[in-house]
NUVO-48392 format. One record per residue (C-alpha): x, y, z. Coordinates in steps of 0.25 Angstrom, whole numbers, padded with zeros to 4 digits, always signed. Layout:
XYZ/...
//
This chain:
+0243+0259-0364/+0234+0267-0373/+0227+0260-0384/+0222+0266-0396/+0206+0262-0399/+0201+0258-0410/+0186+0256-0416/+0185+0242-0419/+0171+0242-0426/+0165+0253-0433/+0152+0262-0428/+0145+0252-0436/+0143+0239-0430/+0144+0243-0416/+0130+0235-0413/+0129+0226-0400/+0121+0214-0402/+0121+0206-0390/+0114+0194-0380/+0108+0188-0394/+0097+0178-0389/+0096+0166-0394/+0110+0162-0394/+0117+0150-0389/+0133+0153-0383/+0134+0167-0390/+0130+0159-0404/+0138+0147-0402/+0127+0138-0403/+0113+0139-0409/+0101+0141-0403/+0090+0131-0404/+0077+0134-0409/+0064+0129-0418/+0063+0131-0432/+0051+0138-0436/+0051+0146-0423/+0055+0161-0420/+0068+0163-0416/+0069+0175-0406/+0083+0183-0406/+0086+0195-0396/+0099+0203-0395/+0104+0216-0389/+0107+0225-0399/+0114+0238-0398/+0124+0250-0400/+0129+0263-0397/+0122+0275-0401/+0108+0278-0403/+0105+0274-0418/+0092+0262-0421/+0096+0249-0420/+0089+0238-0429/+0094+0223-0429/+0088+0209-0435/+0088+0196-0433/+0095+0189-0444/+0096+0173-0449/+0098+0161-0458/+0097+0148-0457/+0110+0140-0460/+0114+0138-0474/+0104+0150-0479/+0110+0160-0484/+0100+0173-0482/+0099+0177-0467/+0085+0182-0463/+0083+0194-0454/+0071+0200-0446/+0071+0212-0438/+0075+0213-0422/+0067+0221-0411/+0074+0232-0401/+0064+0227-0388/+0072+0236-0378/+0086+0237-0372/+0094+0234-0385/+0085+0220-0385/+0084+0217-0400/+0073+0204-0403/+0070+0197-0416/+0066+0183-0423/+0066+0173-0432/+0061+0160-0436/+0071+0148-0441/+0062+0142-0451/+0067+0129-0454/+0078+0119-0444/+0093+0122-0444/+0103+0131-0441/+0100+0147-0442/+0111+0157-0437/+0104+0171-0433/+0112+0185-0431/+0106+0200-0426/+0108+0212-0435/+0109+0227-0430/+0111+0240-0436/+0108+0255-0436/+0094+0258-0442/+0097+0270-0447/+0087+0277-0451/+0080+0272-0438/+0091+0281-0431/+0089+0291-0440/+0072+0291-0437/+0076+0290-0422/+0084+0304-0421/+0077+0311-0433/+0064+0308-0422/+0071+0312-0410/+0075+0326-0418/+0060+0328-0423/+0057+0328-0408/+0067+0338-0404/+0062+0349-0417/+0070+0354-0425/+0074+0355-0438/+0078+0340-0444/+0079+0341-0460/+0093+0336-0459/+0089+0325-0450/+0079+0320-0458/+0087+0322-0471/+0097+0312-0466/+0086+0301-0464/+0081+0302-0478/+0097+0299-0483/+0094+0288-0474/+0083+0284-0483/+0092+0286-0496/+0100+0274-0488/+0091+0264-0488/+0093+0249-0495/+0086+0235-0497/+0073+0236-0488/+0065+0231-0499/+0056+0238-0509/+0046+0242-0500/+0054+0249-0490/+0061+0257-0500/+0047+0261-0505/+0044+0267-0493/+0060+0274-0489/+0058+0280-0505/+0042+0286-0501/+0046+0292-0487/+0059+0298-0493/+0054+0303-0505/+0042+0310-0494/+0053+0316-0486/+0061+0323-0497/+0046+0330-0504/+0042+0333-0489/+0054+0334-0481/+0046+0329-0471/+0055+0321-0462/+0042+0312-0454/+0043+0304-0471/+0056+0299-0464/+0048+0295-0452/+0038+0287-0458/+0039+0272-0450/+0037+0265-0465/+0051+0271-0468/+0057+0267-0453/+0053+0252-0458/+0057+0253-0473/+0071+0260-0468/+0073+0249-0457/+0076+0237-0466/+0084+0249-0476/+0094+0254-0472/+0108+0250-0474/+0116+0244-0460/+0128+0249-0461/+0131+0244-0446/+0123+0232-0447/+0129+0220-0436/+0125+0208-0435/+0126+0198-0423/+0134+0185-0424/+0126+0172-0429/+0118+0164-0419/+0115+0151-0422/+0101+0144-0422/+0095+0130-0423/+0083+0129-0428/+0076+0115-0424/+0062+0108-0428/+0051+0107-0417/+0056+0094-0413/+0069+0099-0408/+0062+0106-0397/+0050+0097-0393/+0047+0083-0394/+0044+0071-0385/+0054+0060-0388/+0053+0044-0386/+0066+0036-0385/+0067+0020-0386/+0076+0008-0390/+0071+0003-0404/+0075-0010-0400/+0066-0012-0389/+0052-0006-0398/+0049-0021-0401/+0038-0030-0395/+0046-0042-0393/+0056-0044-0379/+0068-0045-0382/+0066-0044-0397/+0073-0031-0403/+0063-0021-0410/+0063-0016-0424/+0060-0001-0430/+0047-0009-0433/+0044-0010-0418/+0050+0004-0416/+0038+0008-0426/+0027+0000-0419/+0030+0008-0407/+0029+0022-0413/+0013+0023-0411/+0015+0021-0395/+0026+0031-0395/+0019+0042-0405/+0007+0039-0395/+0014+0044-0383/+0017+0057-0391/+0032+0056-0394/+0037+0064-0405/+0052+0058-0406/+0057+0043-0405/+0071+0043-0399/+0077+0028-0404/+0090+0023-0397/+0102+0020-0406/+0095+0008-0417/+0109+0005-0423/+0117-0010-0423/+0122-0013-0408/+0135-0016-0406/+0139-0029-0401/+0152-0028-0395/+0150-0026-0379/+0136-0025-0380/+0129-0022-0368/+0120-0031-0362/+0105-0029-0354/+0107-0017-0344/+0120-0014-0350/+0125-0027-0346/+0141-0027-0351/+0138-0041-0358/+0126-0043-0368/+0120-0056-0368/+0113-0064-0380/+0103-0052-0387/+0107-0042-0379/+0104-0030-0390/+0115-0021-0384/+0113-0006-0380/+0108+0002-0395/+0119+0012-0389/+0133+0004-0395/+0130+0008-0408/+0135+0000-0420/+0138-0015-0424/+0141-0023-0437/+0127-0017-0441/+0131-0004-0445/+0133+0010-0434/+0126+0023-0432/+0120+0021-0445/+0112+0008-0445/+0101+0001-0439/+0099-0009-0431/+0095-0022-0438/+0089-0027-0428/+0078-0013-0430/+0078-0014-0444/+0082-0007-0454/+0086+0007-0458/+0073+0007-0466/+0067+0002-0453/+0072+0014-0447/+0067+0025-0457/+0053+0018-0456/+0053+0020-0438/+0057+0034-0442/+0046+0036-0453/+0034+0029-0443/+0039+0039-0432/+0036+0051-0441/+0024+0045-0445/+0021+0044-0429/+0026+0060-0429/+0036+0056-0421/+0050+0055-0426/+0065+0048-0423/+0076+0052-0415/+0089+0042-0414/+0100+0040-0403/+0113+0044-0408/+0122+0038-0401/+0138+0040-0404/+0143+0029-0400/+0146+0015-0405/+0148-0001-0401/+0161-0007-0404/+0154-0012-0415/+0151+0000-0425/+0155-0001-0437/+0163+0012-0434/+0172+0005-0428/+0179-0003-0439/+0176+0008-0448/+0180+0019-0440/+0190+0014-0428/+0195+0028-0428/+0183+0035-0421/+0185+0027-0409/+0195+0027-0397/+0202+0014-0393/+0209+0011-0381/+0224+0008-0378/+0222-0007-0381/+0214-0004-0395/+0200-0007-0388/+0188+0001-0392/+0186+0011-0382/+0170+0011-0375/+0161+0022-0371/+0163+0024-0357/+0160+0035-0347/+0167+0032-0335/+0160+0022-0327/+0151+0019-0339/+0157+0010-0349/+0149+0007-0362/+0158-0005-0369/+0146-0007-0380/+0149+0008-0386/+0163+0017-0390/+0161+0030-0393/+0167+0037-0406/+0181+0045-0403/+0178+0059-0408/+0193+0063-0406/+0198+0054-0416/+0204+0059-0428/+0193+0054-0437/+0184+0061-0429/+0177+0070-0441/+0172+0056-0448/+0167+0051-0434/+0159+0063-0434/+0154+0064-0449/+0151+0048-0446/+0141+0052-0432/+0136+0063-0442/+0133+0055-0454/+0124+0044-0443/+0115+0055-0439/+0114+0059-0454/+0111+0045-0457/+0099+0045-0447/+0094+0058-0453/+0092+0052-0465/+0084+0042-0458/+0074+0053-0454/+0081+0054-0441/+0081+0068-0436/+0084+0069-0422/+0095+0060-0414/+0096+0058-0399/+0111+0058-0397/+0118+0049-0386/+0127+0057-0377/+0130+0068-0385/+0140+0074-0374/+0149+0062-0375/+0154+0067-0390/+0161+0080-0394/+0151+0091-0394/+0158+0095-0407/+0156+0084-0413/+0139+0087-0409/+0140+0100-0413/+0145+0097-0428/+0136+0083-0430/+0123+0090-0427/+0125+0101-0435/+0131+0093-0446/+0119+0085-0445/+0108+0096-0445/+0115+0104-0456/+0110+0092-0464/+0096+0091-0457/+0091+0102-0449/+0080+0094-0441/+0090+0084-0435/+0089+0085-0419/+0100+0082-0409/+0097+0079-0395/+0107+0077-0385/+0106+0066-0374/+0116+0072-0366/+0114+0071-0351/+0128+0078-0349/+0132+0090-0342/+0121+0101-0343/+0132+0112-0351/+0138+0100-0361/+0122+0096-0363/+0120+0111-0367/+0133+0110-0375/+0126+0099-0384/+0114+0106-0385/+0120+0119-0389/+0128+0113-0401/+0117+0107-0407/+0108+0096-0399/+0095+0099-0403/+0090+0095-0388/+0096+0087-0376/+0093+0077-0364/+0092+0085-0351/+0095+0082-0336/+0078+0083-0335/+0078+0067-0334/+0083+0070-0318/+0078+0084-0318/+0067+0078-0306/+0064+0090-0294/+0056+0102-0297/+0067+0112-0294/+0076+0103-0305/+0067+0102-0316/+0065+0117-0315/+0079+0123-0314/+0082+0112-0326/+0073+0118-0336/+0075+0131-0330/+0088+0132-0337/+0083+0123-0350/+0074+0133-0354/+0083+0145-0348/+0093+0153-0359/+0102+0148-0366/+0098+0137-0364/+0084+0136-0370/+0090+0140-0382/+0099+0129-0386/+0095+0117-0377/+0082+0108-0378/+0079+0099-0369/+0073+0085-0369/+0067+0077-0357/+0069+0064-0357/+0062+0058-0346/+0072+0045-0347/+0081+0038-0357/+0087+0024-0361/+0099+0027-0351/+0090+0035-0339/+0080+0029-0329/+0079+0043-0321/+0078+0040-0306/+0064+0046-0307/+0058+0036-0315/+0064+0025-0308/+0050+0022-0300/+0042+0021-0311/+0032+0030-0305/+0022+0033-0315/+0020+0049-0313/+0036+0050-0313/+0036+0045-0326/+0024+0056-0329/+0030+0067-0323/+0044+0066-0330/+0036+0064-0344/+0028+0077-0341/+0042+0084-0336/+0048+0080-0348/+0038+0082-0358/+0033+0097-0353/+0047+0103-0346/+0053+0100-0362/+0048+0100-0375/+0057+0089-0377/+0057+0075-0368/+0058+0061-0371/+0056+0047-0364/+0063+0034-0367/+0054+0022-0368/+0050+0015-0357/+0047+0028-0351/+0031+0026-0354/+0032+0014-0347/+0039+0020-0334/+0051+0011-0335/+0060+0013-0323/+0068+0000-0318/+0079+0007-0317/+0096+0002-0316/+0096+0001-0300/+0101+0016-0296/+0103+0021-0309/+0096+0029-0319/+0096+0019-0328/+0084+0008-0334/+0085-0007-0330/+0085-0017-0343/+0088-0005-0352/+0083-0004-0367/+0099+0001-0370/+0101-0014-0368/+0091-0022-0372/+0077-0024-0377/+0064-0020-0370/+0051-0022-0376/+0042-0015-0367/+0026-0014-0367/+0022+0000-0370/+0009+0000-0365/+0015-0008-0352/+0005-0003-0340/+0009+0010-0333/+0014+0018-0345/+0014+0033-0346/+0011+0033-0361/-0002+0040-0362/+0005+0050-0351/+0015+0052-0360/+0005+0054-0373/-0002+0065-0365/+0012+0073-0362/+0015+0071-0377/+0002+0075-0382/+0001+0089-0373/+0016+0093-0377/+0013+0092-0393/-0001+0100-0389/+0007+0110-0382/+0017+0118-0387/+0022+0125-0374/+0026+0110-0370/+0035+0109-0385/+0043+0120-0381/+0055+0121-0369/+0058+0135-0367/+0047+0141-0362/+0046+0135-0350/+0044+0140-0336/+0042+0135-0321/+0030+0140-0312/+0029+0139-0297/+0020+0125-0293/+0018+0125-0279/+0021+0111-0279/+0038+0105-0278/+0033+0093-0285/+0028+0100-0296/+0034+0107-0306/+0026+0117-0315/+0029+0125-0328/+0023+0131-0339/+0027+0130-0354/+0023+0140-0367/+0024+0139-0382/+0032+0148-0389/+0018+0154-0395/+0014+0158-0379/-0001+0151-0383/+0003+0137-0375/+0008+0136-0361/+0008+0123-0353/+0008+0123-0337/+0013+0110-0332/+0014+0104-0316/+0021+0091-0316/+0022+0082-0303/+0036+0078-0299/+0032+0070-0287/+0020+0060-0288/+0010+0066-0275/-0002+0074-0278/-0001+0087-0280/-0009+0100-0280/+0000+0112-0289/-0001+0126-0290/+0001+0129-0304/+0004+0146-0304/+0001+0150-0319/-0004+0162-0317/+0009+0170-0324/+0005+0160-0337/+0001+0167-0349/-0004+0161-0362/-0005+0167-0377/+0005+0176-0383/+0005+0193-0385/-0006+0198-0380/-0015+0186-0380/-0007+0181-0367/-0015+0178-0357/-0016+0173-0341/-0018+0158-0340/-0031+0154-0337/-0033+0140-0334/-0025+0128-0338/-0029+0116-0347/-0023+0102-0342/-0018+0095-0354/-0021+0082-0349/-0034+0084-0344/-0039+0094-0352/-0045+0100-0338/-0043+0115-0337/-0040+0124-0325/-0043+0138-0322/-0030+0146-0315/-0034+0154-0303/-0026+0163-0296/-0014+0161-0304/-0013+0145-0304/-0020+0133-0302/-0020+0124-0293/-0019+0107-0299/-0018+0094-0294/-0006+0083-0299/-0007+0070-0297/+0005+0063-0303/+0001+0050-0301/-0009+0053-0312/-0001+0063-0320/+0011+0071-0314/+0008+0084-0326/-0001+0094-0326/+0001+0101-0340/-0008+0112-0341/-0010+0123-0354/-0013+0137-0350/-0024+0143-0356/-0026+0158-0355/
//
């Protein structure tokens, strides 16, 4: 059957503008990057024909009205470069525009002609009518279209219609009648902290002096100077609402609490208030506002656990028994995932049929928090809840505040972890905590800093947390505990511990990855200064990352060739080229001699790059000459499992 065809677009538009980098599932999600840093966008661009191509780069951030543009670079093969810079936090939305430069075109043949001979009067009478045509390049570009076609019609010379002055005043004057421009790519621009920091998490409750005796925001601030001392720019608090009372759990999730038992921080809500209130036993809501204001006075500021759960206690409840499932029999349905069973806690039914007011309720908590001078919130399980729902509540709440950070504590499947971080989650957990052999650790950050992922998921390292005792760690051993910290604190630019670490806890749960007497169900009072501590370990790791910005970044990141299995060795470099960081970490506790090949290294940028030379040890101080390539250096875990070293050209 013969079918008659049809154009379906006109000679104008016919421009291809594909494989757009960055971009996130074809522009479905955002890409994430930092505020106040270049943004570098390439494209193919092309179409049939011979005629000049020109193309920009083109953006807004949300809610302006103006879009900016800045001019793209052909590089070669139809690959189209350009740039900009996000200057405040939010959400910007970024396009590529190409059209025909005319008069471009017209300069290209009108040269190629002149190289032939010939006679080319007509020729060059058509590129001043192209002159005639020009439109809003500003004031200065039309002075100098106007000189030169005022010198071609007294001379009729054509080389006035050559000048390059007028190939740059024409460029940005011409009319564009086939201008196209790409679809919009979205883009989230974070502050720094959304990309490095190094976090501390603890129970408030347990901050006090006194066994048994449940701390208050007070004590919580009298800890501070310890914490700010290790170097820790964030301070992660577990749930500080009302307990429930109903089920509690006891000591190491006894099923029956006994006489002060405080109950796990987790079943949020009693006849104290929900989501939005304090424990009394803490303080106040002013007690609270003070703990945040003595951490920024600290340079260090909060994070809270958001947690989306509630005891059968919360005032939600009674207020609001429609956000909830019940059984058959009319009882409260608990959070379970088969085996586990968590009678202290229900969970919200996002399916109800008042499900919009359970959301606007979860979205006005988080508002209330901010207004606290909370800006960046830890959230419990994220995977467990609608990833809509995620989608909507974090930019509902960033529309508001553009500095509010998400991070996701998901240990979940690796494509539903990516999921969260692609619809918004500012960072997430990762599977580093197991992540234990060479080969794994390798092939795992391999793909973290590989495209796409680089561009939409960030990473933080927690060594442990409140609900995981790793099997590593179980010994105790001193250079263990070392060795995960450096792991964590120079593989990301984000890591955190949870208390205790510095002390080397590690009575574990018989077989299970899991702390014995943990702080989820009662009160510890520990000494911080206990005998054995990896405190000023930890204030040495804290203090080089902050004096080195290639360990503040994650995506330049790359593996080099120890001679060692036990060891594992990379180097690191700053966005600027001027800091790279070589590090060898012990991941067994013999004695070692290493073979650090550097020799590809090079330091500076443009043509002030040079060779490595010789490495300064940045705990030592000591410096070493490369020879041959590399360099040859002892590790002794025992007395520090890290050799962090700065290239120096």
């Amino acid at each position: 059957m013969n079918k008659t065809l049809r154009p379906v677009e006109s000679a104008h538009g016919t421009f291809h503008i594909t494989d757009v980098y960055p971009s996130v599932d074809g522009g479905r999600f955002p890409v994430k990057r930092i505020a106040g840093e270049p943004v570098e966008v390439w494209a193919d661009i092309y179409r049939d024909g011979h005629d000049v191509i020109s193309a920009a780069l083109v953006w807004r951030r949300e809610g302006d009205d103006a879009w900016q543009s800045a001019p793209m670079t052909l590089h070669s093969n139809d690959r189209w470069g350009g740039a900009f810079v996000p200057d405040r936090p939010g959400r910007y939305s970024f396009a590529i525009e190409a059209w025909t430069d005319d008069f471009a075109s017209w300069r290209h043949r009108f040269e190629q002609k002149q190289r032939d001979g010939g006679d080319h009067a007509l020729d060059a009478l058509e590129g001043a009518g192209l002159l005639t045509q020009a439109q809003a390049g500003g004031l200065a570009a039309a002075a100098v279209i106007i000189r030169q076609c005022e010198i071609f019609l007294q001379s009729g010379e054509p080389g006035a219609l050559l000048a390059p002055e007028l190939r740059e005043a024409m460029a940005g004057s011409q009319f564009r009648g086939d201008l196209m421009r790409s679809p919009l790519y979205p883009l989230t621009a974070d502050r720094p902290r959304a990309r490095s920091g190094a976090w501390y998490q603890m129970f408030p409750r347990s901050q006090g002096r006194t066994p048994g005796a449940h701390a208050t925001f007070n004590d919580c601030i009298a800890r501070l100077p310890d914490i700010a001392a290790m170097g820790f720019d964030v301070v992660l608090l577990a749930p500080i609402h009302p307990i429930g009372r109903t089920h509690r759990k006891g000591r190491n999730n006894a099923a029956i609490a006994h006489a002060g038992d405080p109950g796990s921080p987790y079943a949020i809500g009693a006849a104290e208030g929900g989501h939005d209130a304090v424990h009394p036993q803490l303080g106040t809501l002013d007690d609270f506002r003070a703990f945040v204001a003595a951490c920024q006075a600290h340079g260090m500021e909060v994070a809270l656990d958001f947690a989306v759960q509630c005891s059968p206690d919360h005032p939600w409840l009674t207020e609001h028994p429609q956000w909830f499932k019940r059984r058959p029999d009319g009882s409260m349905r608990a959070a379970e995932h088969p085996p586990q069973r968590w009678d202290d806690v229900v969970n919200p039914d996002f399916g109800s049929e008042d499900a919009a007011a359970l959301w606007r309720a979860l979205r006005d908590v988080v508002l209330f928090w901010v207004e606290q001078g909370v800006k960046i919130f830890r959230v419990d399980n994220p995977h467990t809840k609608p990833l809509a729902f995620w989608e909507w509540l974090i930019r509902e709440v960033q529309d508001r505040d553009a500095e509010v950070l998400f991070v996701s504590e998901a240990f979940a499947r690796p494509k539903l972890m990516k999921g969260l971080a692609k619809l918004g989650f500012t960072q997430s957990y990762t599977y580093f905590t197991w992540r234990t052999q060479r080969a794994e650790l390798e092939q795992y950050l391999g793909e973290l800093t590989s495209y796409p992922e680089r561009d939409f998921f960030r990473p933080n390292f927690f060594v442990n947390t409140p609900d995981i005792l790793p099997f590593h760690l179980q010994s105790g051993e001193s250079w263990m505990f070392k060795s995960r910290l450096a792991l964590a604190a120079t593989l990301s630019s984000s890591y955190g511990i949870y208390s205790g670490f510095e002390l080397r806890e590690h009575a574990p749960v018989p077989g299970r990855e899991e702390y014995l007497n943990s702080e989820k169900y009662e009160i510890r009072v520990r000494d911080w200064d206990e005998h054995g501590n990896i405190k000023p370990y930890i204030a040495t790791l804290n203090r080089i990352r902050r004096g080195n910005p290639a360990l503040q970044q994650f995506a330049d990141l790359r593996f080099i060739n120890v001679d060692d299995g036990g060891v594992i060795g990379f180097v690191k470099e700053a966005a600027d080229q001027g800091n790279v960081i070589a590090a060898a970490i012990a991941l067994s506790s013999e004695p070692r001699e290493v073979w650090l090949p550097l020799g590809d290294v090079m330091v500076g940028r443009g043509d002030a790059r040079r060779p490595v030379t010789e490495l300064e040890d940045l705990v030592t101080g000591e410096r070493h000459a490369l020879e041959w390539g590399g360099i040859r250096l002892r590790l002794d875990p025992a007395r520090d499992p890290a050799l962090l070293l700065r290239c120096v050209a």
